[in-house]
Z-matrix of the N, CA and C atoms (Angstrom, degrees):
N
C 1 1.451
C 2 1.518 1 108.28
N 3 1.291 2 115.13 1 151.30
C 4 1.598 3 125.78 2 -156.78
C 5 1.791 4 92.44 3 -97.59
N 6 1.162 5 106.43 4 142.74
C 7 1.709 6 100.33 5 164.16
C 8 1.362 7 114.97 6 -93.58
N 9 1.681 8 105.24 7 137.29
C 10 1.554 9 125.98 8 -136.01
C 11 1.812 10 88.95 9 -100.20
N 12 1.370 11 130.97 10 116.13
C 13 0.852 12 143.18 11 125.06
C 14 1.689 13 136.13 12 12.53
N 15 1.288 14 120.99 13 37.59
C 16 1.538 15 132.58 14 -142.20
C 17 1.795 16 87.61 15 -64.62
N 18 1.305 17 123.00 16 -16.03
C 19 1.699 18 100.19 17 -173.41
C 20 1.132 19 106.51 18 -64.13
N 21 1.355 20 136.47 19 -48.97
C 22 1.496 21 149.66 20 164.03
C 23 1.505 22 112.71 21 -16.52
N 24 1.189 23 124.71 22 167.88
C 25 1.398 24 133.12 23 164.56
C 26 1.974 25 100.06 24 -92.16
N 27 1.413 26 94.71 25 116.31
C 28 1.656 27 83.78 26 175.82
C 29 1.508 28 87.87 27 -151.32
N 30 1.497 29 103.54 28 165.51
C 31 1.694 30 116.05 29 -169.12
C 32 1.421 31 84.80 30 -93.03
N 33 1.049 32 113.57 31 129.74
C 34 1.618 33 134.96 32 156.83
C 35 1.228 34 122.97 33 -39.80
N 36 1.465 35 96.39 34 -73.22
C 37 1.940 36 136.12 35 -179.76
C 38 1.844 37 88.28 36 -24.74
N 39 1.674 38 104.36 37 -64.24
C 40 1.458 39 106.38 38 -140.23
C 41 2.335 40 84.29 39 -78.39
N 42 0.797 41 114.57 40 -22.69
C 43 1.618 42 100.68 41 -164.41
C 44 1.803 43 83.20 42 -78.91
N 45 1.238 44 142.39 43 -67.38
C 46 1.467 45 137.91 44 176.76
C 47 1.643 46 93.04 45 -39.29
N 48 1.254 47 155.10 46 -64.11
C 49 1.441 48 131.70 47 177.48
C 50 1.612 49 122.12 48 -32.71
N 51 1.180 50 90.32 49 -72.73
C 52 1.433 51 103.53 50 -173.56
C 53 1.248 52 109.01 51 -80.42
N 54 1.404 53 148.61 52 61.87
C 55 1.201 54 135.92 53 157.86
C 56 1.333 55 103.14 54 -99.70
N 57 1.319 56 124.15 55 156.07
C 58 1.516 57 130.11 56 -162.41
C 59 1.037 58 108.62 57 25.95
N 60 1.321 59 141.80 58 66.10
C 61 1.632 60 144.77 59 174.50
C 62 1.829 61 90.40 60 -128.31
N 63 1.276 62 116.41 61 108.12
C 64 1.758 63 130.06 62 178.81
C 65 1.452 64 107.17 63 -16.04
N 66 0.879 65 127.34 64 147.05
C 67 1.675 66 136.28 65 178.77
C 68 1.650 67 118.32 66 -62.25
N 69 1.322 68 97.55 67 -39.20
C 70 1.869 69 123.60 68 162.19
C 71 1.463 70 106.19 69 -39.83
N 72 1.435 71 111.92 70 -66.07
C 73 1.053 72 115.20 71 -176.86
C 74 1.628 73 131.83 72 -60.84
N 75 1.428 74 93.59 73 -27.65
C 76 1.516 75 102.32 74 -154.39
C 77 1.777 76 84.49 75 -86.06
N 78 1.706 77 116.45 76 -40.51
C 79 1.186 78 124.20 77 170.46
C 80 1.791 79 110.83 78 -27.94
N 81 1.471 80 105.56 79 -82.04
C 82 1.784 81 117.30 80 -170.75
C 83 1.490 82 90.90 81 -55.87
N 84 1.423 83 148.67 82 -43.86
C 85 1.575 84 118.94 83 -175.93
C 86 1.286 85 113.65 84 -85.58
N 87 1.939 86 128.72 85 -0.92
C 88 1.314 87 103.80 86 151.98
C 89 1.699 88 122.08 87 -84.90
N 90 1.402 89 131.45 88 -4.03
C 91 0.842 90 155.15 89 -172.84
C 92 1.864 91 103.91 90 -78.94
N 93 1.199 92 109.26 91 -51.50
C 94 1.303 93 110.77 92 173.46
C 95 1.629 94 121.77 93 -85.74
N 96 1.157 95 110.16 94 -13.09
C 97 1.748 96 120.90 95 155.99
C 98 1.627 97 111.96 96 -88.49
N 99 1.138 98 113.57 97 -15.83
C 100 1.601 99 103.29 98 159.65
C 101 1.982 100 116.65 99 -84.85
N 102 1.023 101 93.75 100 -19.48
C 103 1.974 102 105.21 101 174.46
C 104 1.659 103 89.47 102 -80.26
N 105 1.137 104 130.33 103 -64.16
C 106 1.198 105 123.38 104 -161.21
C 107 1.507 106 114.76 105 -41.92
N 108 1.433 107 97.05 106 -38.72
C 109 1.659 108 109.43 107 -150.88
C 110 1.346 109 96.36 108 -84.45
N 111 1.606 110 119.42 109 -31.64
C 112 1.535 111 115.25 110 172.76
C 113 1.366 112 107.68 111 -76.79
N 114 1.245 113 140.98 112 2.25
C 115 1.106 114 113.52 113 -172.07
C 116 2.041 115 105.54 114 -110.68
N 117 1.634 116 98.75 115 -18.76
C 118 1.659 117 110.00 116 169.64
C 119 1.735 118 97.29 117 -70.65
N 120 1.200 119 124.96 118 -34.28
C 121 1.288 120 132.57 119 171.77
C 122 1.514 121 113.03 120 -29.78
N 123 1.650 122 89.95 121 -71.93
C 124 1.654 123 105.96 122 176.58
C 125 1.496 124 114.78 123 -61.99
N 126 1.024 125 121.49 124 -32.49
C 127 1.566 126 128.99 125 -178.28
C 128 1.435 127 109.17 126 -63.15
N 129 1.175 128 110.82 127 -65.41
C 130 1.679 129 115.52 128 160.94
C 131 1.684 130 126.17 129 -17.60
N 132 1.786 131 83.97 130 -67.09
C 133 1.434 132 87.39 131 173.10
C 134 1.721 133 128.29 132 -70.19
N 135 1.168 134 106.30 133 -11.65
C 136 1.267 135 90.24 134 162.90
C 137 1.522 136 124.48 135 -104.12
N 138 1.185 137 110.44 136 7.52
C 139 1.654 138 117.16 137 178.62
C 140 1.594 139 82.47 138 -97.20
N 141 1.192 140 130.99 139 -37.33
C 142 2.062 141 109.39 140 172.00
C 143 1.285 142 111.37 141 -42.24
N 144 1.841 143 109.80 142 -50.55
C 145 1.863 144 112.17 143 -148.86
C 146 1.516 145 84.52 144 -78.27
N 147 1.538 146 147.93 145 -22.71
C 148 1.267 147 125.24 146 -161.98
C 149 1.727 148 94.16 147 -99.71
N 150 1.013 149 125.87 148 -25.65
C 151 1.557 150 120.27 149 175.59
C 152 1.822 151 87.49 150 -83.48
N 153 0.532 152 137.96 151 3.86
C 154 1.606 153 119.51 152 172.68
C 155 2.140 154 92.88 153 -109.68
N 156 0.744 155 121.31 154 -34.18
C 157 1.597 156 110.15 155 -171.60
C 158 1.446 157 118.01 156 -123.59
N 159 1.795 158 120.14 157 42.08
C 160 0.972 159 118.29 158 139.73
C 161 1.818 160 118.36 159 -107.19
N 162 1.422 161 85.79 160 141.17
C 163 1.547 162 94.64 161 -177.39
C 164 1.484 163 119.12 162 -63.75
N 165 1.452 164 136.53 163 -44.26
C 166 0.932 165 139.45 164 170.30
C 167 1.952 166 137.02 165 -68.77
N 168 1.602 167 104.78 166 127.38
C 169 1.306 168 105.98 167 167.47
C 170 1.325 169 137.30 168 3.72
N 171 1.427 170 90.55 169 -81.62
C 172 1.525 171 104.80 170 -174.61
C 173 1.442 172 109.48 171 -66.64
N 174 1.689 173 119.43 172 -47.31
C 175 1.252 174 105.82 173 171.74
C 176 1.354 175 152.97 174 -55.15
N 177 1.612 176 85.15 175 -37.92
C 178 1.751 177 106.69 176 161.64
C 179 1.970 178 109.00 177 -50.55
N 180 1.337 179 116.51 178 -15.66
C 181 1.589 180 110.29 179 -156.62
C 182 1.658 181 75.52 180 -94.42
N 183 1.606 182 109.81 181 -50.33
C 184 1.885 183 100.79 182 -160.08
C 185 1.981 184 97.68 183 -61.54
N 186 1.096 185 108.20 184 -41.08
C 187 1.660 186 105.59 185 -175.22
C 188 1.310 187 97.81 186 -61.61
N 189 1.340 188 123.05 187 -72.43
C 190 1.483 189 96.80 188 -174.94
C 191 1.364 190 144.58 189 -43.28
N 192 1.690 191 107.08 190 -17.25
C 193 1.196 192 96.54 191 172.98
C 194 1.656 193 125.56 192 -115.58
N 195 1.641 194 97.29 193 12.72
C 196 1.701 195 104.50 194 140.25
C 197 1.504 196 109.04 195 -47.39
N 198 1.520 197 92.50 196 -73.51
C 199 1.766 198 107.31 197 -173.52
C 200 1.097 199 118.64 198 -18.87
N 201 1.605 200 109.44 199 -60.56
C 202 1.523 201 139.94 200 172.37
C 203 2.066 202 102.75 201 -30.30
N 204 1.198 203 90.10 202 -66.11
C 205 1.494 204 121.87 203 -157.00
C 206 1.864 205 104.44 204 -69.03
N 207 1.087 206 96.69 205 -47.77
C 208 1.627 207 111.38 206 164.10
C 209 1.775 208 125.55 207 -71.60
N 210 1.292 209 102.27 208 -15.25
C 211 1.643 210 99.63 209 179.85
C 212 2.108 211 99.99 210 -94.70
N 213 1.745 212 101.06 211 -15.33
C 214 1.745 213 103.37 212 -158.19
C 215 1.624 214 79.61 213 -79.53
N 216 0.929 215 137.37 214 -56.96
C 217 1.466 216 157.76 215 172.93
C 218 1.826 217 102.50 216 -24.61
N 219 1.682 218 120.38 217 -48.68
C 220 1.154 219 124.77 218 -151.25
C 221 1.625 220 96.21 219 -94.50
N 222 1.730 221 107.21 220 -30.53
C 223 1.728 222 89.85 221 -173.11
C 224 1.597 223 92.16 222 -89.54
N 225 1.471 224 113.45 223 -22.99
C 226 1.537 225 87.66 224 -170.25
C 227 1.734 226 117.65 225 -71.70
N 228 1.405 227 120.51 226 5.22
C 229 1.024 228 138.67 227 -176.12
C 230 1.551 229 101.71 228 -82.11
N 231 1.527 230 122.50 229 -67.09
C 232 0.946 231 127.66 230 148.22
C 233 1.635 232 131.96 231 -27.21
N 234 0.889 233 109.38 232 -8.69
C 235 1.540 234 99.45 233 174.42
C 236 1.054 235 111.45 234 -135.23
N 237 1.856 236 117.19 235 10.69
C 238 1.561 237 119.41 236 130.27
C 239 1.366 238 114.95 237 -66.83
N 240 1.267 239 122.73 238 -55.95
C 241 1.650 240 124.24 239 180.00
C 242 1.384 241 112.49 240 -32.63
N 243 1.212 242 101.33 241 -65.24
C 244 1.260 243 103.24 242 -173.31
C 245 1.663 244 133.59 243 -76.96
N 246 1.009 245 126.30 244 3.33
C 247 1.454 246 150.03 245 164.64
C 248 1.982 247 91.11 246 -98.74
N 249 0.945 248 111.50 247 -52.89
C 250 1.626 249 103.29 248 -167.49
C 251 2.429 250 98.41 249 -68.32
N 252 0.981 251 87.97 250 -15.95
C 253 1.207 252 105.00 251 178.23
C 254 1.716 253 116.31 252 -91.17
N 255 1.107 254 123.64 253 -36.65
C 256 1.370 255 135.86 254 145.40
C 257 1.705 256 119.46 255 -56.09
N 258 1.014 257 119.67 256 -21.08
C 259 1.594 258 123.36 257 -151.65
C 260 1.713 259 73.45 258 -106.95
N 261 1.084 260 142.71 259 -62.63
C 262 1.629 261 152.10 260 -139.67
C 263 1.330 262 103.75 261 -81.87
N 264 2.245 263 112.78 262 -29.65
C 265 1.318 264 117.52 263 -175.20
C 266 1.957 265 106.58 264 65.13
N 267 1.075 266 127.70 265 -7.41
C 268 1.615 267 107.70 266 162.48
C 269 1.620 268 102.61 267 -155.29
N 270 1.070 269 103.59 268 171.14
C 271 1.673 270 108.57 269 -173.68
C 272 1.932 271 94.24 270 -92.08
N 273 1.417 272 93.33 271 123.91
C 274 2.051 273 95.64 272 -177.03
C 275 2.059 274 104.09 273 -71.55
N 276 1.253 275 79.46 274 -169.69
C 277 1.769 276 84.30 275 -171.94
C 278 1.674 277 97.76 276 -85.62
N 279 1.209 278 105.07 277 155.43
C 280 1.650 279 106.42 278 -166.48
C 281 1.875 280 88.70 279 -95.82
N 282 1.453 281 108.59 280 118.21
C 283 1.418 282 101.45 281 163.31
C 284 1.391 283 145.29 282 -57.66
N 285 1.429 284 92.99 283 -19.73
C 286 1.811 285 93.72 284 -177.42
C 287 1.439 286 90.52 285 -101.86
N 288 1.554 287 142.48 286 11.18
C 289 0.870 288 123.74 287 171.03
C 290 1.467 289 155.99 288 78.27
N 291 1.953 290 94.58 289 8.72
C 292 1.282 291 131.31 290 -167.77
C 293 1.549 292 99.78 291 -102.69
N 294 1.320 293 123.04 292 145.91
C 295 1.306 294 129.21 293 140.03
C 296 1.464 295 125.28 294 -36.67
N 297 1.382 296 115.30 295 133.74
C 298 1.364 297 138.39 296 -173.21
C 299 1.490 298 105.70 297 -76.28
C-alpha cells in the first residue's frame, strides 16, 4: 500500500480500513468504486436533461433537486475514487475496457 497523501482531501475511515488488507483486494474495491462513480455519473446526467426539459415551475424545482441530489452523490463518489485510488498507489485496469 502507497502512503496516502494527507494534504489532499481523502476519507480517513477508508485508509484505517484497508490498511494491510492484500493489494488484490484493495485493487477489485477500487475497481468497483470506479463503476459506481460512472454509473452516479450517468444518473446525474440524466436528472440534468430532465431538469433542463421540463416546461413547468414546479417541476423544474423537483428536477432540480434530483440534479441537486445526484451531483452531491457524484463528487462524494469521487472522493472515494480518489482516496481508494491513493490507497492502491496506481489506477487498476478498467474491466469493461473503456476509457476513463
Amino acid at each position: 500500500m502507497k502512503k496516502v497523501d494527507n494534504a489532499k482531501i481523502v476519507l480517513r475511515p477508508l485508509i484505517g480500513l484497508l490498511v494491510g488488507q492484500p493489494n488484490d483486494v484493495i485493487e477489485r474495491l477500487t475497481i468497483e468504486a470506479i463503476t459506481k462513480h460512472r454509473s452516479l455519473v450517468s444518473e446525474a446526467e440524466l436528472a440534468y436533461d430532465r431538469f433542463k426539459s421540463r416546461p413547468g415551475e414546479l417541476e423544474i424545482s423537483e428536477a432540480q433537486e434530483a440534479y441537486f441530489s445526484s451531483m452531491i452523490a457524484v463528487h462524494a463518489q469521487q472522493t472515494v475514487v480518489s482516496t481508494m485510488l491513493d490507497i492502491l498507489g496506481y489506477i487498476p485496469p478498467d474491466p469493461a475496457g473503456k476509457a476513463h
